[in-house]
C-alpha positions as a printed Julia matrix, in Angstrom:
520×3 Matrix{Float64}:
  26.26  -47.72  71.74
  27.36  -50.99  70.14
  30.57  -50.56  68.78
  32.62  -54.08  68.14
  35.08  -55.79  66.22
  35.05  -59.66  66.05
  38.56  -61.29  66.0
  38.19  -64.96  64.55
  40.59  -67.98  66.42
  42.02  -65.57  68.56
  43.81  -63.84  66.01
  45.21  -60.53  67.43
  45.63  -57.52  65.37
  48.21  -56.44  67.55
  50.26  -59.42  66.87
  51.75  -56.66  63.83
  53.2   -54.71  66.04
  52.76  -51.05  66.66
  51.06  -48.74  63.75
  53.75  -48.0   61.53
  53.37  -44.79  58.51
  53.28  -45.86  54.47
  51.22  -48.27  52.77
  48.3   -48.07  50.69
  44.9   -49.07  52.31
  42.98  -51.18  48.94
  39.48  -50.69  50.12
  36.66  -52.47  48.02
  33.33  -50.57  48.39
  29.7   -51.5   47.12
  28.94  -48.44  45.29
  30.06  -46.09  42.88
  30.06  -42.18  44.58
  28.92  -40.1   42.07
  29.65  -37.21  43.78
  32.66  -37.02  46.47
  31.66  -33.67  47.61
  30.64  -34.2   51.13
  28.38  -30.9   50.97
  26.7   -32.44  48.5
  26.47  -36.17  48.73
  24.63  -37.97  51.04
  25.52  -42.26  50.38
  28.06  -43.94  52.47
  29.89  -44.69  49.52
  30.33  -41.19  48.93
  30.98  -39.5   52.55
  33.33  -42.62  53.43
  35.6   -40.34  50.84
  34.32  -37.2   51.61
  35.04  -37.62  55.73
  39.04  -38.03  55.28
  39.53  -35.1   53.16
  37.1   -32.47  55.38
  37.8   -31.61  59.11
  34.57  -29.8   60.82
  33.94  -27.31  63.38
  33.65  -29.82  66.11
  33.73  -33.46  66.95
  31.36  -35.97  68.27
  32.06  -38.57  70.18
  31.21  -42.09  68.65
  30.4   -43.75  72.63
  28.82  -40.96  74.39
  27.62  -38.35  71.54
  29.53  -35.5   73.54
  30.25  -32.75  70.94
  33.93  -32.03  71.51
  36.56  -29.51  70.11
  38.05  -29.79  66.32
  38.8   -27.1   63.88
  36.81  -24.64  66.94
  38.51  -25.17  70.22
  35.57  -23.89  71.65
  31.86  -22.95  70.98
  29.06  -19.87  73.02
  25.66  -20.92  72.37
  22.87  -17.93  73.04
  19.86  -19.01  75.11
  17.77  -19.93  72.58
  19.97  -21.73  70.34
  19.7   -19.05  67.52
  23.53  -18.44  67.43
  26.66  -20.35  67.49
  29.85  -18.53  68.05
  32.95  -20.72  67.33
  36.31  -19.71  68.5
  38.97  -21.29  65.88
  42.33  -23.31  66.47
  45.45  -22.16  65.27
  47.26  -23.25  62.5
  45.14  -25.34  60.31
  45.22  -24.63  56.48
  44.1   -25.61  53.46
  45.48  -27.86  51.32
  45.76  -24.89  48.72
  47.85  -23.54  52.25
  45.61  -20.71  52.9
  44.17  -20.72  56.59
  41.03  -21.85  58.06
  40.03  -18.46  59.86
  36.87  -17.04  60.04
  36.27  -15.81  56.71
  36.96  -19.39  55.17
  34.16  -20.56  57.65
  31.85  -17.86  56.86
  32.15  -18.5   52.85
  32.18  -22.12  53.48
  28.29  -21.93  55.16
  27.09  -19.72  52.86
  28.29  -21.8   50.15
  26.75  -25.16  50.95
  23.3   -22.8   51.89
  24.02  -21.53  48.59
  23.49  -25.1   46.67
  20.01  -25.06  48.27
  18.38  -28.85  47.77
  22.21  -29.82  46.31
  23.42  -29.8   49.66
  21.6   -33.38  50.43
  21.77  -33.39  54.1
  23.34  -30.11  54.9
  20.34  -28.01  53.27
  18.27  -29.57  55.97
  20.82  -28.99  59.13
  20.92  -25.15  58.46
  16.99  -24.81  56.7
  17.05  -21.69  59.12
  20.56  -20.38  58.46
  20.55  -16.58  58.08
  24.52  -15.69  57.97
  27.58  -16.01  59.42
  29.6   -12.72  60.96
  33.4   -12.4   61.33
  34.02  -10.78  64.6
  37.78  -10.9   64.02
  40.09  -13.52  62.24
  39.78  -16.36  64.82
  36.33  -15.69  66.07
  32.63  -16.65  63.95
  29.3   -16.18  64.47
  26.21  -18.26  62.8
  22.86  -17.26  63.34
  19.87  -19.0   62.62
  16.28  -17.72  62.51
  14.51  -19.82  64.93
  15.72  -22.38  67.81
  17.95  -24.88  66.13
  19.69  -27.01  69.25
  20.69  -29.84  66.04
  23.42  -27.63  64.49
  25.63  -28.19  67.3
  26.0   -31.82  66.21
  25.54  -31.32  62.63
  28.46  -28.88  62.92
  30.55  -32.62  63.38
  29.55  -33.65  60.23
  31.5   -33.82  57.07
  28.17  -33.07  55.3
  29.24  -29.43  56.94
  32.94  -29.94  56.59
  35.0   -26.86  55.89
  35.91  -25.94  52.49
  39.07  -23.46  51.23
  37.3   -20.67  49.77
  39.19  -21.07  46.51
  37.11  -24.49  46.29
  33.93  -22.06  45.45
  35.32  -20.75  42.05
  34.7   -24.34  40.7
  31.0   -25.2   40.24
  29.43  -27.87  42.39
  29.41  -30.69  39.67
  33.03  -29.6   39.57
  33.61  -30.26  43.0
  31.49  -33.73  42.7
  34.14  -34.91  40.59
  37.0   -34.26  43.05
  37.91  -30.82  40.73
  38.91  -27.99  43.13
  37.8   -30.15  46.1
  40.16  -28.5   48.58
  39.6   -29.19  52.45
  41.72  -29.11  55.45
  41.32  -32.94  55.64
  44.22  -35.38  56.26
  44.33  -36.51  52.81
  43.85  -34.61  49.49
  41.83  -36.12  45.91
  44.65  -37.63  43.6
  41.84  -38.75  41.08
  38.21  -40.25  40.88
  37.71  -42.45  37.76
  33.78  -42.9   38.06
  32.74  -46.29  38.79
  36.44  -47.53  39.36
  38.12  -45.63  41.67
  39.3   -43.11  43.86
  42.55  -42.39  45.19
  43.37  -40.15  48.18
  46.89  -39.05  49.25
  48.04  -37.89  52.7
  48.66  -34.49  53.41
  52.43  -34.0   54.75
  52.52  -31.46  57.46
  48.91  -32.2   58.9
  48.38  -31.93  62.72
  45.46  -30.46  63.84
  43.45  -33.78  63.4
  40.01  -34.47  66.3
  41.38  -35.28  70.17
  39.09  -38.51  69.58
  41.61  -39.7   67.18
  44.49  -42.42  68.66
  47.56  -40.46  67.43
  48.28  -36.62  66.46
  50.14  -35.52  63.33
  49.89  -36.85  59.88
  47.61  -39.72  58.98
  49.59  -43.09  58.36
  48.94  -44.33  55.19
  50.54  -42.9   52.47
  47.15  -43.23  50.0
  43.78  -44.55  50.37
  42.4   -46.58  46.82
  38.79  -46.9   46.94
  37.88  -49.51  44.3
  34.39  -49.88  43.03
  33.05  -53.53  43.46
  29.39  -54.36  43.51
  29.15  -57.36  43.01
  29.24  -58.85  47.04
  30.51  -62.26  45.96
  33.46  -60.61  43.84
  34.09  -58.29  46.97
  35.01  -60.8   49.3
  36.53  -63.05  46.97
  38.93  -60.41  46.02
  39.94  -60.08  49.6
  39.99  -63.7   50.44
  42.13  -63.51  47.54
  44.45  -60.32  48.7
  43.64  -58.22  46.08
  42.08  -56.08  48.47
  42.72  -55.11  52.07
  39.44  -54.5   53.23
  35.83  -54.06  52.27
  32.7   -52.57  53.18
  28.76  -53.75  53.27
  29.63  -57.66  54.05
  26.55  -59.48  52.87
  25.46  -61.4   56.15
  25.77  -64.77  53.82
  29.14  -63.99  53.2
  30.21  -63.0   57.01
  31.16  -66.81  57.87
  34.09  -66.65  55.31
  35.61  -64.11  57.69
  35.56  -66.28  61.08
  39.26  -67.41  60.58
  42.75  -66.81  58.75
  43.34  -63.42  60.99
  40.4   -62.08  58.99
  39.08  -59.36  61.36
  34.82  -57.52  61.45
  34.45  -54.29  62.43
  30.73  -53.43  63.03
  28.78  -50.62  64.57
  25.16  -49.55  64.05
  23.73  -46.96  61.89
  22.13  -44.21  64.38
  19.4   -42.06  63.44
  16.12  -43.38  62.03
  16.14  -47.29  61.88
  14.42  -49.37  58.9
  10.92  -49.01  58.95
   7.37  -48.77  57.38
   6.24  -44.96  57.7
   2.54  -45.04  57.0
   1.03  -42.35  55.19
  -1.95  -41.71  58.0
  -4.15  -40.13  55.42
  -4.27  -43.31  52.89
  -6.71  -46.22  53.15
  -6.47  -48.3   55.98
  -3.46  -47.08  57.36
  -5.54  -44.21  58.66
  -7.01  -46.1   60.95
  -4.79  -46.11  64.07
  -5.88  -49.58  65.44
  -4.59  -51.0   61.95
  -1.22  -49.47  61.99
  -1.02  -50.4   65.56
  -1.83  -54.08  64.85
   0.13  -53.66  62.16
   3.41  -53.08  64.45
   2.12  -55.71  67.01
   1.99  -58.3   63.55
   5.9   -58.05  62.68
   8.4   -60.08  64.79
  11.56  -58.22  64.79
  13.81  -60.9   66.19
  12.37  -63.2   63.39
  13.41  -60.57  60.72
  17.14  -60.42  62.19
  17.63  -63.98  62.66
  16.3   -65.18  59.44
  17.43  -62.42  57.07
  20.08  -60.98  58.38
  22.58  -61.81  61.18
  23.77  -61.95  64.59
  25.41  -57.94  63.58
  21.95  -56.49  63.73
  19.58  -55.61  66.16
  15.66  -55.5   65.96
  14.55  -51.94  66.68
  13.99  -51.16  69.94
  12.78  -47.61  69.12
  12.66  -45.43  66.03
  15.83  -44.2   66.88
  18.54  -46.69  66.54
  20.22  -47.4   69.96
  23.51  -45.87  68.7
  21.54  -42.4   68.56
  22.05  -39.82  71.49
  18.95  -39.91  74.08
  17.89  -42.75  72.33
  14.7   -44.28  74.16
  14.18  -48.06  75.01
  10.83  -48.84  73.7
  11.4   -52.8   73.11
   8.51  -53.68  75.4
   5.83  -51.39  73.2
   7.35  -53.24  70.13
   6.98  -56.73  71.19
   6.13  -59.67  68.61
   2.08  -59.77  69.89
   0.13  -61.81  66.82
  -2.6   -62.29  69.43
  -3.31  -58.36  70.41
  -2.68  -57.68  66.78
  -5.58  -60.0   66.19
  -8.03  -58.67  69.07
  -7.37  -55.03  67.7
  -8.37  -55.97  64.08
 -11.1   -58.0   65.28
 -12.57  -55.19  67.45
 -12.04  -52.62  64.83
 -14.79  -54.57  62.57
 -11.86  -56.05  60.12
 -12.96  -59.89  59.89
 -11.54  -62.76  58.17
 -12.22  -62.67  54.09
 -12.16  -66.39  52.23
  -8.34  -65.73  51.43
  -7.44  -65.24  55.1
  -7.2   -61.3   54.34
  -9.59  -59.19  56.71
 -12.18  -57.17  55.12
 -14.45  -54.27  57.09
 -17.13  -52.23  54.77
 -16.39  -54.17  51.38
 -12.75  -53.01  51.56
  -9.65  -55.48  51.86
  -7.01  -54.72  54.79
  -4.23  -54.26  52.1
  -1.5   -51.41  51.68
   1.8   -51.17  49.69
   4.83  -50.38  50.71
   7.5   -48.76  48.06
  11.4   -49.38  48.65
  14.45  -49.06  46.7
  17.3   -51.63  46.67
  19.38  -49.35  48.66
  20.62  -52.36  51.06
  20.4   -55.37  49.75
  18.48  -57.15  51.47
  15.73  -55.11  51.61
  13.24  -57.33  49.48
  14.33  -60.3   51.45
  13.15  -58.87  54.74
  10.08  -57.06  53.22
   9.1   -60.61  51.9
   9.07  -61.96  55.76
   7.49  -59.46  56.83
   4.6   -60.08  54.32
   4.46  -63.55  55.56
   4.26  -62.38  59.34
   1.54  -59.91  58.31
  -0.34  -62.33  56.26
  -1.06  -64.19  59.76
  -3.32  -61.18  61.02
  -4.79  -60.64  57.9
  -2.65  -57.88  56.73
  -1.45  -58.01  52.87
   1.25  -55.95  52.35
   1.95  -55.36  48.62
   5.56  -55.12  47.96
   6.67  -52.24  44.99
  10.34  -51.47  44.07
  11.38  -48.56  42.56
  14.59  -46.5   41.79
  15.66  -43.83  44.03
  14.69  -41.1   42.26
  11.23  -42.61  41.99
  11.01  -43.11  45.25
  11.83  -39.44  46.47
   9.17  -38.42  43.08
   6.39  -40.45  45.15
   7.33  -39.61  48.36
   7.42  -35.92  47.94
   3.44  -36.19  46.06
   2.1   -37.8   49.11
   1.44  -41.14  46.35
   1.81  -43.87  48.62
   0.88  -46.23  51.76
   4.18  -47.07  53.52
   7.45  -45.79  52.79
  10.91  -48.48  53.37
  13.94  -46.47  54.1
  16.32  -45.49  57.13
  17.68  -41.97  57.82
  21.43  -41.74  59.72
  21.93  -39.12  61.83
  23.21  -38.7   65.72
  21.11  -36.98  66.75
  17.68  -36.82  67.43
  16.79  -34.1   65.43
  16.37  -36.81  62.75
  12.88  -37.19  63.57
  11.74  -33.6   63.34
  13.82  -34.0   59.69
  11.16  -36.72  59.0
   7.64  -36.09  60.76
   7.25  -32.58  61.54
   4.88  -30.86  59.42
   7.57  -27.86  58.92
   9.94  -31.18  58.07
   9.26  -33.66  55.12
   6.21  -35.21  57.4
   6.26  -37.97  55.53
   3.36  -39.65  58.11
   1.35  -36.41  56.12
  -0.08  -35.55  60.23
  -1.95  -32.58  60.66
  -0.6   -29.32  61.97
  -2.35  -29.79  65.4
  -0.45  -33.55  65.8
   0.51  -34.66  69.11
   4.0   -35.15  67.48
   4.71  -31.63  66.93
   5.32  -30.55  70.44
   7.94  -32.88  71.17
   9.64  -32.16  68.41
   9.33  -28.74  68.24
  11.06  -28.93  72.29
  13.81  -31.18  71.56
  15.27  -28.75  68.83
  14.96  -25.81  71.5
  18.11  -26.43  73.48
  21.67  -27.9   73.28
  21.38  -29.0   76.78
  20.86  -32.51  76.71
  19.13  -32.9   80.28
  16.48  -30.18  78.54
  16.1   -32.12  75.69
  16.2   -35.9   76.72
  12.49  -35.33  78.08
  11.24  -34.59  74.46
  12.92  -36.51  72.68
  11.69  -39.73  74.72
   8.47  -38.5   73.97
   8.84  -38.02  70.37
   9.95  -40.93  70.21
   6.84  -42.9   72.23
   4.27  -40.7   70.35
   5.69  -41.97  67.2
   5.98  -45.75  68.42
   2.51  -45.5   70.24
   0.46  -43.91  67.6
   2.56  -46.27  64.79
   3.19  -43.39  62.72
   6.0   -45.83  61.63
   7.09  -48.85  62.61
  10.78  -49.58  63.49
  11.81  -52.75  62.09
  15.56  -53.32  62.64
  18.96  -50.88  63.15
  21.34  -51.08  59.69
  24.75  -52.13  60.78
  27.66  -51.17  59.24
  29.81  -54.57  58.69
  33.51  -54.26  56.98
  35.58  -57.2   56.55
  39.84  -56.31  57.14
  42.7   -59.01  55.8
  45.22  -59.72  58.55
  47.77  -56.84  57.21
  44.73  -54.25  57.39
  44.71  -52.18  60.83
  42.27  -49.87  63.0
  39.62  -48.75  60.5
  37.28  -47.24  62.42
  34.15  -45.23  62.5
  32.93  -41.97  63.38
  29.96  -41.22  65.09
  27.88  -41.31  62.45
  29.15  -44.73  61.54
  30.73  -43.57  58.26
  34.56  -44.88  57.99
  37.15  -42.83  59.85
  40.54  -44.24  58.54
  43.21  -41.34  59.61
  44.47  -43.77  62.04
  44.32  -47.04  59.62
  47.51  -48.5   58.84
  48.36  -51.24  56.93
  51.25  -54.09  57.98
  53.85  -56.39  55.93
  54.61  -55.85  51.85
C-alpha cells in the first residue's frame, strides 16, 4: 500500500510538540460538494465532509485492508455471505443524543436502499439488500438475497455511515444541504454556504471513535472550514500565503512550491479501479481482441507518469490500483511493447494507410474515447497517449463531455472507450464495472470468461477463498484488454507548517479526527 508523507529540508512536524485540542483546520478544496450527504454523494469533495460527521459499522484498515471493529464490536457472517449479524458497542449516540442501537441501524439501511439510484455508491453495495431484523437492542441482522462477500467492507464506508433516525423526517435534498444531517460522527454541520463553504464543529462528549485512530475521546480541533477554491493556482497561493492551512488535489506543477518552508505532502493512492480506457467490445475495431490488445501494448505508462504527472503516481500495474486488497501484480503483461503492438496489428491484416493510420477492409483503425474533466489533467494525459498510439497506427479521437453526459452515453452503450477511475477497497469494484448483472460497461456477453471470476470473488469474506478469483478477474480483464489500466490517481494535499496529522482512510478520502493545528 503506498502511504507517504514527504517532509521538505528536514523539517519535522513533530518539532510542534505533542497534538494539542482547539484550533480551526482552514482547508482549501477543489470542488464545490453539492451534496454533503455521504449516502448520497459520491465526489471526494463531498465524502471528505461527509466521513467526519458519520461513524460506520466497522473499520478498515488503510495498510492491510483488515475489516476491524467500530460502531459493531463484532460481526457473524453465514456461510454463504447472505447475512451479516453485527453486535453493537455501547454508548454511542447521536448527535440529536438518541442511541445508535439496532433499530437506528435497521432504519438507517433501509433508508439509503430507500433513495434507490440517489444513494450513488451505496445503491450498488447493497443492490441485493432484502432487510434488516432487530434481534434485541444491541444485536442486527442484514440479509441479502444472493452471496454478497463486498458488504463486509462496504459496511466501512461512510457512503453506509449510520444515520439518527430523526435524520429521515427531512427529505434527501434536505439532508444534501447539511439540514437534519445528524450522525454519530466526531463533528456535527454548523453550515454549508454552496460553493463557499462548510463548517463542521466537534462534538463534546465523543468517544467511541475507530481503534485505527491515534488517540480516543473527542476529536482535536475545535471546527473544520472547508473553503471552496478551484482555481489550483489561487489554492496554493492562498496557503503559501497562510490564508489557508492546508489543501487538497495539488496540481503536480504546483508540488515543487511545497519542497521547503516546513511545508509538508501527504499522499496515498486511490484504490479500486485505476484510470483507464474501457473498450466497448461490441463497437468497431475495438471488437477485435488483437486491436485492443495492441492497443494496451501501444501506451507507455511510465511515459504518461513522468511527463504528465509526477513522481506521486504510479503507472498501473493492474486494473486494480496497488492500494486495493488482493490486488494482483500484472506490470509484466502491461509492459511498454510498440514492437508486439506492431506485429499484432500487422498480423491481424491492419496495414499502414498514407497518414501513418492502419487500415484493414476499407476501414481506418480509429476509436474515440469520451472523458470528463473530473481530474485535471485528464486531457493532458489523453493527448500523450494519442501521440504513443499514433506510432502503431492507432488514432484515438479525444471527446469531452460533462458528467452527466458522460453517464447519458455510457448507460446507451454510445461509445468506443470510456476515461474514468472507480475508488473502492475492495475488489468487488470490478464486478461493479464488468459483470453483465453490474454496469458491464465492456457490453461482454453473458457467457464471458469474466463472469466466473467475478461471480467467485463476491462468494466469500474469506480472503484466502477469494484472492484466487480475484487474481483472475483481474488477468482476464488485463489479458483480454477489456480495459486498459493506465495509471493509479493519487491523492496529494499540501499542509503549512502549523497544520498536523491529516490523514486518510482506507479509501483514501481525508480522515482528520486526529488533525490538529499548532501556534495562533
Amino acid at each position: 500500500m503506498l502511504t507517504a508523507c514527504g517532509v521538505a529540508d528536514g523539517a519535522n512536524p513533530q518539532d510542534a510538540g505533542p497534538p494539542r485540542p482547539g484550533g480551526t483546520l482552514r482547508l482549501g478544496i477543489s470542488s464545490a460538494p453539492d451534496c454533503i450527504d455521504p449516502q448520497q454523494a459520491s465526489t471526494n469533495a463531498s465524502l471528505n465532509v461527509g466521513r467526519q460527521v458519520v461513524d460506520s459499522l466497522t473499520d478498515q484498515d488503510p495498510e492491510t485492508g483488515e475489516i476491524t471493529p467500530w460502531l459493531a464490536d463484532r460481526w457473524d457472517v453465514d456461510a454463504d455471505s447472505t447475512s451479516f449479524t453485527f453486535h453493537l458497542r455501547a454508548g454511542a449516540t447521536f448527535s440529536d443524543r438518541t442511541p445508535v442501537d439496532a433499530t437506528a441501524v435497521k432504519a438507517s439501511f433501509d433508508g439509503i436502499k430507500a433513495l434507490g439510484a440517489k444513494a450513488l455508491l451505496g445503491a450498488s453495495y447493497l443492490a441485493a439488500y432484502q432487510g434488516a431484523t432487530v434481534l434485541d437492542p444491541a444485536t442486527v441482522r442484514l440479509d441479502f438475497s444472493e452471496p454478497s462477500a463486498q458488504f463486509l467492507q462496504a459496511s466501512s464506508t461512510m457512503s453506509l455511515g449510520v444515520l439518527a433516525p430523526s435524520a429521515y423526517r427531512r427529505t434527501a435534498e434536505q439532508r444534501c444541504q447539511g439540514d437534519g444531517l445528524i450522525g454519530s460522527g466526531p463533528f456535527v454541520v454548523t453550515s454549508f454556504r454552496p460553493n463557499q463553504d462548510i463548517v463542521l464543529s466537534k462534538r463534546t462528549g465523543y468517544h467511541w471513535g475507530s481503534p485505527l485512530w491515534r488517540h480516543q475521546g473527542e476529536a482535536y480541533l475545535d471546527r473544520i472550514d472547508y473553503r471552496v477554491v478551484p482555481e489550483p493556482g489561487v489554492r496554493t497561493g492562498s496557503l503559501v500565503s497562510g490564508q489557508l492551512d492546508a489543501i487538497t488535489d495539488v496540481q503536480p506543477v504546483d508540488e515543487p512550491q511545497f519542497s521547503g518552508s516546513g511545508f509538508t505532502e501527504p499522499v496515498r493512492a486511490n484504490p479500486g479501479i485505476v484510470f483507464n480506457l474501457h473498450a466497448n467490445v461490441t463497437r468497431g475495431a475495438l471488437a477485435d481482441d488483437k486491436v485492443r490488445q495492441a492497443v494496451s501494448k501501444g501506451v507507455n505508462r511510465p511515459e504518461v507518469t513522468d511527463t504528465v504527472l509526477s513522481g506521486n503516481y504510479k503507472p498501473a500495474t493492474s486494473i486494480l490500483g496497488s492500494a486495493t486488497p488482493l490486488y494482483t501484480d500484472l506490470s509484466r503483461e502491461l509492459a511498454y511493447d510498440p514492437g508486439g503492438a506492431t506485429a499484432l496489428l500487422q498480423s491481424d491484416g491492419w496495414v499502414p494507410g498514407p497518414d501513418g493510420i492502419r487500415v484493414k477492409n476499407g476501414q481506418r483503425l480509429s476509436a474515440a474515447v469520451l472523458y470528463s474533466p473530473v481530474f485535471n489533467q485528464n486531457q493532458s494525459v489523453l493527448e500523450l497517449i494519442q501521440q504513443q498510439l499514433r506510432k502503431i497506427g492507432f488514432d484515438l479521437r479525444i471527446e469531452q463531455h460533462t458528467n452527466s453526459e458522460v453517464t447519458r452515453l455510457q448507460q446507451s452503450g454510445d461509445y468506443d472507450f470510456l476515461w474514468y477511475n472507480v475508488t473502492r477497497a475492495d475488489p468487488d469494484i470490478l464486478r461493479q464495472q464488468f459483470s453483465v448483472h453490474g454496469t458491464n460497461r465492456s457490453r461482454l456477453p453473458a457467457d464471458n470468461p469474466l463472469e466466473p471470476a467475478l461471480t467467485a470473488q463476491s462468494a466469500t469474506v474469506d480472503a484466502a477463498q477469494r484472492k484466487p478469483a480475484a487474481e483472475q478477474a483481474q488477468r482476464t480483464i488485463v489479458e483480454n484488454a477489456y480495459a486498459i489500466p493506465v495509471f493509479e490517481l493519487t491523492q496529494v494535499l499540501a499542509l503549512a507548517p502549523n497544520a498536523h496529522d491529516v490523514g486518510f482512510e482506507a479509501s483514501s478520502r481525508l480522515q482528520l479526527f486526529d488533525a490538529w493545528v499548532s501556534g495562533s
